[in-house]
Z-matrix of the N, CA and C atoms (Angstrom, degrees):
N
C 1 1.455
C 2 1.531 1 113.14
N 3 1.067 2 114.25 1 -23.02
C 4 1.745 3 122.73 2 -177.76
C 5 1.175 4 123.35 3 -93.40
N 6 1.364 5 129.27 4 -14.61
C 7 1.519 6 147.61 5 134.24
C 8 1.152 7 102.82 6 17.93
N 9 1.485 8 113.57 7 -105.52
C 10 1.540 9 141.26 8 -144.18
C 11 2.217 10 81.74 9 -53.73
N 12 1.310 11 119.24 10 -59.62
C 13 1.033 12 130.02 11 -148.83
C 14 2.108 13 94.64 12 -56.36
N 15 1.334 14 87.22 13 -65.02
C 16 1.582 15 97.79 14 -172.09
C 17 1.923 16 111.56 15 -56.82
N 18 1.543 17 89.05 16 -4.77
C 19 2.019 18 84.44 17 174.62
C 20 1.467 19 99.02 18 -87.84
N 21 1.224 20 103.81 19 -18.87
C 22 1.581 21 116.86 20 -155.98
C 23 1.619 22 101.91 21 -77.97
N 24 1.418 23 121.51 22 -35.11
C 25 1.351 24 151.47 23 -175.18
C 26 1.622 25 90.11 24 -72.43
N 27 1.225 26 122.00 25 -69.18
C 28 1.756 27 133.07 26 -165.16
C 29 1.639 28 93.77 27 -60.13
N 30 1.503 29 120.60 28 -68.65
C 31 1.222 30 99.73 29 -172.13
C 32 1.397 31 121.40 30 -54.86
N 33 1.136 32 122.84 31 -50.05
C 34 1.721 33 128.35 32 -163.67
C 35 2.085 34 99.27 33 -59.06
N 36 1.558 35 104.65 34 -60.23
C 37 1.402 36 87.60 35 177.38
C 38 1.408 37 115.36 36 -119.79
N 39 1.030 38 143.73 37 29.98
C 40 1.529 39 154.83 38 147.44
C 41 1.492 40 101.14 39 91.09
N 42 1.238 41 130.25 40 27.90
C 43 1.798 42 153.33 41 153.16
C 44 1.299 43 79.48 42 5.79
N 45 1.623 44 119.69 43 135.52
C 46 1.232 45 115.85 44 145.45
C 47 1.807 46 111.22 45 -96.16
N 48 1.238 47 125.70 46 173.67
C 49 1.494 48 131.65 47 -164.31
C 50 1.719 49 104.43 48 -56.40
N 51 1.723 50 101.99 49 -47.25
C 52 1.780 51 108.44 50 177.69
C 53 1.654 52 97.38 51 -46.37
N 54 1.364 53 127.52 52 -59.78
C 55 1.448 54 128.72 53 -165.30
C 56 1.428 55 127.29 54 -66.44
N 57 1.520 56 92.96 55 -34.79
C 58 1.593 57 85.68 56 166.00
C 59 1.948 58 113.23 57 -80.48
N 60 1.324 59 97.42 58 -36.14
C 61 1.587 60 71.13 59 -177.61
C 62 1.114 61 120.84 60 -71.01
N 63 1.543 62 133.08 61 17.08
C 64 1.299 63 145.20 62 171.26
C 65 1.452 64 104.11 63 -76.41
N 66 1.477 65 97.72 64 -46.75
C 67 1.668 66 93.08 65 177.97
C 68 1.561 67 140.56 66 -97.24
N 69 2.164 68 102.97 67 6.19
C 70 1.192 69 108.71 68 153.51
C 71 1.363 70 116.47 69 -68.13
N 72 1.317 71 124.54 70 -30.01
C 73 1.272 72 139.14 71 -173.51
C 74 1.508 73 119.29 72 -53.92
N 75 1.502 74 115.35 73 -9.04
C 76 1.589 75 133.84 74 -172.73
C 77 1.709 76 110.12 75 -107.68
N 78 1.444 77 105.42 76 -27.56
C 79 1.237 78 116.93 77 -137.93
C 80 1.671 79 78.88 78 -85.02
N 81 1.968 80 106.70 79 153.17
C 82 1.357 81 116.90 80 174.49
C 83 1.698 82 103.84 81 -120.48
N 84 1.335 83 138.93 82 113.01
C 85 1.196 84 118.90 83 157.88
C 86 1.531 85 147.28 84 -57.94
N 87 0.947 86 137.33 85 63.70
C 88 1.314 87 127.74 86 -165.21
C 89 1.747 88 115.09 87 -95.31
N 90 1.421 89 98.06 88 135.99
C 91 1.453 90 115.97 89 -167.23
C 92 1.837 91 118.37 90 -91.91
N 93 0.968 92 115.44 91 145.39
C 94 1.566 93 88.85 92 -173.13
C 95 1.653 94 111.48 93 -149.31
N 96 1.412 95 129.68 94 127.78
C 97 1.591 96 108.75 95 -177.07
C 98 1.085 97 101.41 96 -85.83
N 99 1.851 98 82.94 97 -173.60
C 100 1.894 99 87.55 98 -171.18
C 101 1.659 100 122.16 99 -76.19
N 102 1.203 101 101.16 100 153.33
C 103 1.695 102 98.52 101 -177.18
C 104 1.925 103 111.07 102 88.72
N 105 1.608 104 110.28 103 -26.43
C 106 1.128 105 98.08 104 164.64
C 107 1.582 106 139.51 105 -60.84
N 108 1.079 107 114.06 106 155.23
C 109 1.814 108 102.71 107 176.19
C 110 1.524 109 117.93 108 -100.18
N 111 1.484 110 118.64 109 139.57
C 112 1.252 111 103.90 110 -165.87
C 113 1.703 112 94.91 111 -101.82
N 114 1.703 113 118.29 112 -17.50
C 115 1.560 114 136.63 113 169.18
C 116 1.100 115 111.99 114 -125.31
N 117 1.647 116 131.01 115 169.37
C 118 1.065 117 126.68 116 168.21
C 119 1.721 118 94.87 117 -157.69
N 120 1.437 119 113.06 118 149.28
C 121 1.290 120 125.09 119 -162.99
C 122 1.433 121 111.30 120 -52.60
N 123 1.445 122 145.84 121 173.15
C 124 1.552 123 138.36 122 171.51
C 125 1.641 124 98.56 123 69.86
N 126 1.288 125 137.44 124 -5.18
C 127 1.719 126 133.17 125 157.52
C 128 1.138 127 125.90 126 -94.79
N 129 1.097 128 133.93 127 151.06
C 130 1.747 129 143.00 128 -168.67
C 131 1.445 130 83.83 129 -75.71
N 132 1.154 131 135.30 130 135.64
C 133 1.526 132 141.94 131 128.20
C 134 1.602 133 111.09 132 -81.44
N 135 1.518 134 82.93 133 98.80
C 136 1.338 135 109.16 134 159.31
C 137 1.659 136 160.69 135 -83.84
N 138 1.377 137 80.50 136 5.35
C 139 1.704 138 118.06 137 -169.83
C 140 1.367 139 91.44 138 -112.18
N 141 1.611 140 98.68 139 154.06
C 142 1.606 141 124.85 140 117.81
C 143 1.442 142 112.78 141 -89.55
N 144 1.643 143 130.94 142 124.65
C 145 1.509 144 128.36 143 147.89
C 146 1.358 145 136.92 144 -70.13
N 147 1.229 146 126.00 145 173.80
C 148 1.587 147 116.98 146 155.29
C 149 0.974 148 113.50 147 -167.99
N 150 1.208 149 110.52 148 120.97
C 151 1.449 150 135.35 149 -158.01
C 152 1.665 151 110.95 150 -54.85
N 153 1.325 152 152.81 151 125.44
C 154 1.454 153 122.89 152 -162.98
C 155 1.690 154 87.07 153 -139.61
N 156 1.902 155 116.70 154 -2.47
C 157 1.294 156 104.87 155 176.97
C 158 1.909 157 95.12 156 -171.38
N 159 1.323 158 103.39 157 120.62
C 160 1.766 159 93.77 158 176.54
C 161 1.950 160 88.11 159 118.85
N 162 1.787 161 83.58 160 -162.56
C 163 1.092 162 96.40 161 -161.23
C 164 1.782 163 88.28 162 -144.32
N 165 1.633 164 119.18 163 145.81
C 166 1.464 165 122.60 164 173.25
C 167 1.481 166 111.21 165 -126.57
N 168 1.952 167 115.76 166 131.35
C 169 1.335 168 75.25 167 -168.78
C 170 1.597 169 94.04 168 -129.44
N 171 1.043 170 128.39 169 136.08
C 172 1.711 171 129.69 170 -171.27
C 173 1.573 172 88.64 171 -87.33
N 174 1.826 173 86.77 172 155.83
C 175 1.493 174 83.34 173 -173.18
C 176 2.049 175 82.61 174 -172.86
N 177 1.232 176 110.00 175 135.42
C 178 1.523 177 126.25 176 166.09
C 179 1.060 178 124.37 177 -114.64
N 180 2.161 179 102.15 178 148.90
C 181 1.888 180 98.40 179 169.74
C 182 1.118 181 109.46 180 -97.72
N 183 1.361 182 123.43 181 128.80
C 184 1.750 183 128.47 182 143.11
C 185 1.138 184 125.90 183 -111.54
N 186 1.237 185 101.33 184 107.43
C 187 1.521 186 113.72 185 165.32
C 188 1.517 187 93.44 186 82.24
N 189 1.643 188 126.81 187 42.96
C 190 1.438 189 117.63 188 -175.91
C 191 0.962 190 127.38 189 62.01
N 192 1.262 191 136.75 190 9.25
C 193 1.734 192 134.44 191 149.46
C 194 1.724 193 102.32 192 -110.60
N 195 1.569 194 83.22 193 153.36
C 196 1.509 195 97.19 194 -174.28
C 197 1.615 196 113.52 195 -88.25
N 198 0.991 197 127.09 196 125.89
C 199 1.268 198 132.69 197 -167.51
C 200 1.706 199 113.58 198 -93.58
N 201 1.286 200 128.43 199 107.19
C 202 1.674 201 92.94 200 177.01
C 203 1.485 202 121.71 201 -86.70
N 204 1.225 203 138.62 202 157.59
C 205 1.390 204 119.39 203 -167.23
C 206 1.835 205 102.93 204 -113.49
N 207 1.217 206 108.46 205 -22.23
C 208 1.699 207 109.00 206 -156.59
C 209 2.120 208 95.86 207 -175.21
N 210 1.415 209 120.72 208 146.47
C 211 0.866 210 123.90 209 151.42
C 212 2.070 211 101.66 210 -131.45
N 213 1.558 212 105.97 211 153.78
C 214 0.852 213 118.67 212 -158.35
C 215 1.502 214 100.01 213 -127.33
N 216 1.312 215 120.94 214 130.38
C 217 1.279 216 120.93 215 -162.82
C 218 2.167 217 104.96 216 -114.47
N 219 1.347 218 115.86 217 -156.43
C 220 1.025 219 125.04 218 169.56
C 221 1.461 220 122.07 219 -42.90
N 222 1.349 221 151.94 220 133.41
C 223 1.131 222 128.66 221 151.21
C 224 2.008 223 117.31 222 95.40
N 225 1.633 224 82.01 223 -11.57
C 226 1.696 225 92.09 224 -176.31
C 227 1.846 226 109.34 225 -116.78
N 228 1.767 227 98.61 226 144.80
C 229 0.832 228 98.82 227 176.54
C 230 1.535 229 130.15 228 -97.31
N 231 1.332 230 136.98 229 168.23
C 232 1.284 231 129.73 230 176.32
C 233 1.649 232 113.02 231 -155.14
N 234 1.371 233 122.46 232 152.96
C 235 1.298 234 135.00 233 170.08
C 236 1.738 235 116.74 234 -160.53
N 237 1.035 236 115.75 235 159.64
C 238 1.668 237 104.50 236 168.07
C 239 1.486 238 95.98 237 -92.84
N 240 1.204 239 99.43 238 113.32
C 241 1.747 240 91.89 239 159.44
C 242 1.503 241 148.89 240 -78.92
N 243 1.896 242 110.29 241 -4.20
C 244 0.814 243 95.23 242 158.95
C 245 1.670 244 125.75 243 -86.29
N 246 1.380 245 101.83 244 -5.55
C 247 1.546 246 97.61 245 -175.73
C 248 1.536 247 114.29 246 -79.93
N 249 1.973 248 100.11 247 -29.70
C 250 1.350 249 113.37 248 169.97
C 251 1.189 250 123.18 249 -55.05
N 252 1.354 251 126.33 250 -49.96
C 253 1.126 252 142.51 251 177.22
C 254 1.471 253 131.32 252 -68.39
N 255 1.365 254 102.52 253 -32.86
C 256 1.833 255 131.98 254 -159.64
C 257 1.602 256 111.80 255 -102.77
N 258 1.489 257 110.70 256 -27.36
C 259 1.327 258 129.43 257 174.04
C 260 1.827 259 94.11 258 70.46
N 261 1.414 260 111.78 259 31.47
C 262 1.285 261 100.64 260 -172.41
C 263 1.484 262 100.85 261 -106.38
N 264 1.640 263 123.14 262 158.91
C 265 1.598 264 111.38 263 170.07
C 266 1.548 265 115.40 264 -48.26
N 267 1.211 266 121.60 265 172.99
C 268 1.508 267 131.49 266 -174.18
C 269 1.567 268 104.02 267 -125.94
N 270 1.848 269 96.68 268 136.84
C 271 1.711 270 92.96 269 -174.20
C 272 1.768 271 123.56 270 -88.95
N 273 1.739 272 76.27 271 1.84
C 274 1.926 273 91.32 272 -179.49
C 275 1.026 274 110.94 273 -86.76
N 276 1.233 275 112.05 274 154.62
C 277 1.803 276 122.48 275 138.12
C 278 1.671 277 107.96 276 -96.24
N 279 1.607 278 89.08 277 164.66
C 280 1.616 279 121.97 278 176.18
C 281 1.321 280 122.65 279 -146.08
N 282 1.025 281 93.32 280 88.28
C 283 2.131 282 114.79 281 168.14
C 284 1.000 283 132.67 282 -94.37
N 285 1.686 284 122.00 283 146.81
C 286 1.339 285 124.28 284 -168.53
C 287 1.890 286 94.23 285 -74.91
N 288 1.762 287 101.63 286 147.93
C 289 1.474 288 94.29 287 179.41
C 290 1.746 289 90.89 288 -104.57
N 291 1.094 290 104.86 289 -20.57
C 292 1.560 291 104.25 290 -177.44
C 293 1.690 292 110.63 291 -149.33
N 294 1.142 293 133.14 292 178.96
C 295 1.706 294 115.70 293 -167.59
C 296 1.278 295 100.04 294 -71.69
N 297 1.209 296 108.77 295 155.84
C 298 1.261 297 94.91 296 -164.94
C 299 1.855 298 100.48 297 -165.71
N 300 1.545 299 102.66 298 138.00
C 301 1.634 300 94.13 299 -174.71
C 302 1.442 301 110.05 300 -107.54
N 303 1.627 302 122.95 301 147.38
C 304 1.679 303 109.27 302 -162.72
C 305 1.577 304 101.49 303 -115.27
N 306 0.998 305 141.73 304 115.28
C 307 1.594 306 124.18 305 150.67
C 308 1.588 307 112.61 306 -42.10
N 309 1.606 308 103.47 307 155.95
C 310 1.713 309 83.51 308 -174.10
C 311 1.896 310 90.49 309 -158.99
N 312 1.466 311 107.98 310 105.87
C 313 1.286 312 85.92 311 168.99
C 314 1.828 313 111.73 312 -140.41
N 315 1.263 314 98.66 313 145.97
C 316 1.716 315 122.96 314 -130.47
C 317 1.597 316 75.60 315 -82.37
N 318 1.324 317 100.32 316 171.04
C 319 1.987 318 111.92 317 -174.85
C 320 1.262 319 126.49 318 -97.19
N 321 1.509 320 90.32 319 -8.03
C 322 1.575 321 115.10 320 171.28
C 323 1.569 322 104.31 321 -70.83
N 324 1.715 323 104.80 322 -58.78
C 325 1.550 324 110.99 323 174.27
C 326 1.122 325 114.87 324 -68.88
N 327 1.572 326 131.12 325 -28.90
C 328 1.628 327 114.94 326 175.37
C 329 1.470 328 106.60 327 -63.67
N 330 1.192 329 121.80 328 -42.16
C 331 1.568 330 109.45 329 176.00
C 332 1.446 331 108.78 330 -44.88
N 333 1.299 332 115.79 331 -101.14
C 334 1.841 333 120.39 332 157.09
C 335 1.285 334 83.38 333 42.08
N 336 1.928 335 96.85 334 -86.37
C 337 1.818 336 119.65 335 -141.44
C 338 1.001 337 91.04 336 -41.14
N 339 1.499 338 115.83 337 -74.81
C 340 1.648 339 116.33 338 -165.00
C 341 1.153 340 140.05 339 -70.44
N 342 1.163 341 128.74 340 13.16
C 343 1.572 342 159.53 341 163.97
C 344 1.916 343 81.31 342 -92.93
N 345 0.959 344 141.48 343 -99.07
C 346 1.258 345 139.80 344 -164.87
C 347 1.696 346 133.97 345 -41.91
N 348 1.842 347 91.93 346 -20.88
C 349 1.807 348 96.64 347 -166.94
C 350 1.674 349 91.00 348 -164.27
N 351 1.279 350 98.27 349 80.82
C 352 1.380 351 126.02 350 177.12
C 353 1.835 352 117.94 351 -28.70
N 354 1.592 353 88.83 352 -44.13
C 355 1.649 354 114.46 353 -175.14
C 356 1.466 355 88.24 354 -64.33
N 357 1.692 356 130.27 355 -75.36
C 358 1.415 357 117.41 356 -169.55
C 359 1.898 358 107.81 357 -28.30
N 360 1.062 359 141.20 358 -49.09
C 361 1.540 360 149.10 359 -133.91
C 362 1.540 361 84.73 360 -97.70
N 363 1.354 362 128.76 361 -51.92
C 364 1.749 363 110.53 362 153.03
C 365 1.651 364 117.82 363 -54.82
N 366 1.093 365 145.83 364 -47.03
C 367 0.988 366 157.32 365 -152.07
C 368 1.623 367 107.51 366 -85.93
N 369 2.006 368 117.54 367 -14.78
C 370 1.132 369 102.59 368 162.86
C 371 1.692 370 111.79 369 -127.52
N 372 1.030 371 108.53 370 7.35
C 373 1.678 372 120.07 371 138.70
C 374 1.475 373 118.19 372 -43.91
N 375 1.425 374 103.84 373 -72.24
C 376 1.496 375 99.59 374 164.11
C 377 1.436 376 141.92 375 -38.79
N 378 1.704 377 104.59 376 -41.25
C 379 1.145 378 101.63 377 167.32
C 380 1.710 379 130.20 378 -96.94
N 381 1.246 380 109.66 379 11.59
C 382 1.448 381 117.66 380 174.72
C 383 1.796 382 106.36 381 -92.67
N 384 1.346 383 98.28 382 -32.77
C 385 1.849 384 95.27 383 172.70
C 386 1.688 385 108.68 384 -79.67
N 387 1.372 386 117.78 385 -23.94
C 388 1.292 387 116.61 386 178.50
C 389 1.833 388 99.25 387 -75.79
N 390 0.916 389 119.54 388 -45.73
C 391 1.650 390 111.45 389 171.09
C 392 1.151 391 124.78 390 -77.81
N 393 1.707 392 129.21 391 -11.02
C 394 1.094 393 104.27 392 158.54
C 395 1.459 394 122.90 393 -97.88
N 396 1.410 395 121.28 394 3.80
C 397 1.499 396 139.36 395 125.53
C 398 1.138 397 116.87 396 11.20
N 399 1.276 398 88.58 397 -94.59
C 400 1.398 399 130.64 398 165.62
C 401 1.688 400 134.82 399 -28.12
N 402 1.251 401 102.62 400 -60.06
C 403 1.485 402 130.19 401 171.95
C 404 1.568 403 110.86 402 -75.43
N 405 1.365 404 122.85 403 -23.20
C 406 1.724 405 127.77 404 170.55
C 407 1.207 406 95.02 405 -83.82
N 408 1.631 407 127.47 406 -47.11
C 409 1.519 408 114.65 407 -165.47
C 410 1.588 409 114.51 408 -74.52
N 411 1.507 410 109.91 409 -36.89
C 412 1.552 411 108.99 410 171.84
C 413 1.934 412 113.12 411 -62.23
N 414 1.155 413 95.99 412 -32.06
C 415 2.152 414 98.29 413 176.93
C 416 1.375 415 92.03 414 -41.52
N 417 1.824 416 95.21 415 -80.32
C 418 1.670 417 104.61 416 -163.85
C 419 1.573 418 116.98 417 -45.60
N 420 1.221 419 118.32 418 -31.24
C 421 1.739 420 116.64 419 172.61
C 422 1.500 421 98.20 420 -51.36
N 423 1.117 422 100.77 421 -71.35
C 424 1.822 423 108.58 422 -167.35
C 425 1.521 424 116.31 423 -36.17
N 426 1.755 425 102.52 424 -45.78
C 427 1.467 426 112.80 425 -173.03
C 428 1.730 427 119.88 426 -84.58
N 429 1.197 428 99.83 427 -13.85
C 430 1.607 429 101.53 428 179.65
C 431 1.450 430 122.19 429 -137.50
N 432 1.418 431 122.46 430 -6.08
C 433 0.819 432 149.43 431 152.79
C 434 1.732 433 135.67 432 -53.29
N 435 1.557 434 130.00 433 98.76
C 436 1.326 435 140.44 434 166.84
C 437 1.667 436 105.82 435 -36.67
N 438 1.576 437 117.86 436 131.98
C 439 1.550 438 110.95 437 -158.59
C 440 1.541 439 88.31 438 -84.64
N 441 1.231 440 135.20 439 -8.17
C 442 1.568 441 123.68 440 148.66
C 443 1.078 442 136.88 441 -45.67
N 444 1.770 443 111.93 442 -31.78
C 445 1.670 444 115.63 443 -132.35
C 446 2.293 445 64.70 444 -111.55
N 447 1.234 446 122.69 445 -58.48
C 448 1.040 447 121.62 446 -179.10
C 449 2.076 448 119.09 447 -50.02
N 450 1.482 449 111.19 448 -27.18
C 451 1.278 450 109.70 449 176.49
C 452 1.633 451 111.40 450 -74.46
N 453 1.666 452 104.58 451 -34.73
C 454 1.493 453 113.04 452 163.68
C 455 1.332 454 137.65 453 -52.69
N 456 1.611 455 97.61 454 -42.78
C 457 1.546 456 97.19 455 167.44
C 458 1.553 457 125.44 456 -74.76
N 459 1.585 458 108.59 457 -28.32
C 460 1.631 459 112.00 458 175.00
C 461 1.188 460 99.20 459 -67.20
N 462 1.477 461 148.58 460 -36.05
C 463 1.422 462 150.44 461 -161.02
C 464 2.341 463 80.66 462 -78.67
N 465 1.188 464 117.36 463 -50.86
C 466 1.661 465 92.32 464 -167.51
C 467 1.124 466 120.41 465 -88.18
N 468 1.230 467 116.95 466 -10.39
C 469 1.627 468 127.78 467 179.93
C 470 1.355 469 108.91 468 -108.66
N 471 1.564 470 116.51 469 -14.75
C 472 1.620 471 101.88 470 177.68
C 473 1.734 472 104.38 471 -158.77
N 474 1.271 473 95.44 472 68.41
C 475 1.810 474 99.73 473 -179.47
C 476 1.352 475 130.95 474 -68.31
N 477 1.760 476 123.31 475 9.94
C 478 0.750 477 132.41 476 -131.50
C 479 1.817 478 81.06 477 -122.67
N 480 1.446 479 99.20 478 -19.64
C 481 1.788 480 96.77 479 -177.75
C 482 1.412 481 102.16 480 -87.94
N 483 1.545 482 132.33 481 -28.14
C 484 1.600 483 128.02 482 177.37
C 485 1.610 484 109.01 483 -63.84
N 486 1.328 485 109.40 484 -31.70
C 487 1.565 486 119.32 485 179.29
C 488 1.530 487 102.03 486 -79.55
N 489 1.194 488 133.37 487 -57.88
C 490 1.570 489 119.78 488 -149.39
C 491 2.058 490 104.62 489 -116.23
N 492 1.366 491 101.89 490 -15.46
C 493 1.801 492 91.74 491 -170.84
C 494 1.537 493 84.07 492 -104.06
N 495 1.620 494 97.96 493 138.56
C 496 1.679 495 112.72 494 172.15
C 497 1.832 496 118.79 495 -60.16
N 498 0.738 497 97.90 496 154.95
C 499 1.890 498 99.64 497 -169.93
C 500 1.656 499 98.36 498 -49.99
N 501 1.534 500 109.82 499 -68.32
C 502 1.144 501 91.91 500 -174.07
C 503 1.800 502 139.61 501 -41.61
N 504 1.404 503 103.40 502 -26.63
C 505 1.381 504 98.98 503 177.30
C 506 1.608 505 117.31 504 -90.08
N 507 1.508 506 105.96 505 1.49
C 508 0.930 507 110.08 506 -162.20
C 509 1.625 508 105.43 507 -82.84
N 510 1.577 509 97.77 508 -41.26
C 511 1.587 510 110.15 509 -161.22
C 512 1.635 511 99.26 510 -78.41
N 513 1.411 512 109.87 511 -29.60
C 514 1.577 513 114.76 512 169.74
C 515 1.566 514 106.36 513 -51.02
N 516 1.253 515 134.40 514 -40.51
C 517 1.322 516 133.90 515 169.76
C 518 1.137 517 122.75 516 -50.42
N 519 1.594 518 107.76 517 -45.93
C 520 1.595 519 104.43 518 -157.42
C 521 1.756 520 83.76 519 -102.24
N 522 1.079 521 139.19 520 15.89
C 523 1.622 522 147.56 521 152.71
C 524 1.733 523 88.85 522 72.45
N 525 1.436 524 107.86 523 76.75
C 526 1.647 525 123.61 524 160.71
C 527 1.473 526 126.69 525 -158.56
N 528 1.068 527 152.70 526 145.23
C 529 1.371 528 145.96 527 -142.63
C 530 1.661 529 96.30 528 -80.37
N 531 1.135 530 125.01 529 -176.78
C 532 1.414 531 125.47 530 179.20
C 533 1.631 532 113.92 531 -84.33
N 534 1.476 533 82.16 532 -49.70
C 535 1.910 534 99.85 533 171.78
C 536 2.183 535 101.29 534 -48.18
N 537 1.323 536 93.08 535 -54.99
C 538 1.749 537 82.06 536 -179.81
C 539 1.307 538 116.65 537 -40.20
N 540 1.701 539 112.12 538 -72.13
C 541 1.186 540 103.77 539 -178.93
C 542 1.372 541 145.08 540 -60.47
N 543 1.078 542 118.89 541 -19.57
C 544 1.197 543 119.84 542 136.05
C 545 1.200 544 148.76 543 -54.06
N 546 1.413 545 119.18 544 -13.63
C 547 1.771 546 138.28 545 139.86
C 548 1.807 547 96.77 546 -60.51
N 549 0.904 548 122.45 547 -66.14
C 550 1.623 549 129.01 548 -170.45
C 551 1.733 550 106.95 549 -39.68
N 552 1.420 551 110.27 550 -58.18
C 553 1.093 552 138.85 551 166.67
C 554 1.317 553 130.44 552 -27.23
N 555 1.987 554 105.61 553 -62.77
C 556 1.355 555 92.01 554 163.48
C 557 1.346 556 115.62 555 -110.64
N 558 1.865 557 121.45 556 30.81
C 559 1.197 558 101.37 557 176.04
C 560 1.706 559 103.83 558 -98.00
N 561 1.084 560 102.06 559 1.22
C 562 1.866 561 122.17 560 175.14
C 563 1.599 562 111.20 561 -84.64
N 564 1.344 563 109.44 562 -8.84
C 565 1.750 564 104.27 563 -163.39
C 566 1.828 565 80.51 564 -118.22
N 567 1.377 566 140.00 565 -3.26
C 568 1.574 567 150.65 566 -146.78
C 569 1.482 568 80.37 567 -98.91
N 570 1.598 569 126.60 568 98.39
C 571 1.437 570 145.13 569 175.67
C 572 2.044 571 101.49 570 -28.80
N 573 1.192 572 118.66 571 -15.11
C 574 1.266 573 105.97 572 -179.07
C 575 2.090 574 100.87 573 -78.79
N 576 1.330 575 113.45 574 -33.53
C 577 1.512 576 97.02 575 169.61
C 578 1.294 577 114.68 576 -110.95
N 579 1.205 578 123.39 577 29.64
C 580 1.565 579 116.32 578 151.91
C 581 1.858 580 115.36 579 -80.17
């Protein structure tokens, strides 16, 4: 089950075999069906996850509608960081969208890691600038971005949400009603822009 993760470790900082098995040695598997929650809002998120099978999908209430914020697929990681970081409750949830298996390692043990395997403490540097990357480039989509020109780019950089996350959570992502995207949808599939 720790595979995909520990290649993930070798490529990013060139892990030798002693180091990664330092850092299977942390790792928790937890399995989850669909619709289950692996968080729920008012709890410390205390993890980083990683997804190694399934789909996770964060999602908030305001003002009584459910908001989705992010789904997280194979191979990707996720946490709230300010709750991770802040030790404060978290306003998200995180549910399985389909069964789904999580890597899971607690912040107590990521410390450990990196007190123990120096390379991990590069290895999650890397991935905190790659997510907050990430999290500036999805703002600016949202904020300047045509909810077309943004459904287009999730369709080339991440096709995996038109195939497996239901419309509704989908269009909640890209911040448009369901009914929109689905105007978007088939006026994009309408043989004049194929």
């Amino acid at each position: 089950m720790t595979e995909s993760l520990l290649n993930l470790c070798r490529e990013v900082t060139g892990m030798s075999g002693d180091e990664l098995a330092i850092v299977e040695r942390y790792l928790k598997t937890v399995r989850l069906k669909r619709k289950q929650f692996l968080i729920r809002e008012g709890r410390q998120y205390d993890f980083i996850g990683f997804v190694v099978k399934g789909a996770i999908r964060h999602f908030t209430w305001r003002e009584g509608v459910e908001k989705t914020c992010n789904v997280n697929f194979e191979n990707q990681f996720f946490t709230d960081f300010d709750s991770f970081y802040r030790g404060t409750p978290t306003t998200n949830n995180s549910i399985a969208l389909e069964d789904s298996v999580v890597l899971i390692l607690s912040k107590t043990d990521r410390d450990l890691l990196m007190a123990e395997c120096p390379a991990f403490e590069r290895f999650s540097r890397v991935l905190s600038e790659h997510a907050a990357q990430e999290a500036s480039e999805r703002a600016s989509r949202l904020s300047w971005d045509r909810p077309e020109d943004r459904y287009l780019h999730l369709l080339e950089h991440q096709p995996d949400f038109a195939r497996r996350v239901p419309l509704k959570y989908l269009a909640n992502m890209l911040g448009v009603s369901a009914e929109s995207l689905s105007r978007i949808r088939k006026r994009l599939a309408h043989p004049m822009f194929s």
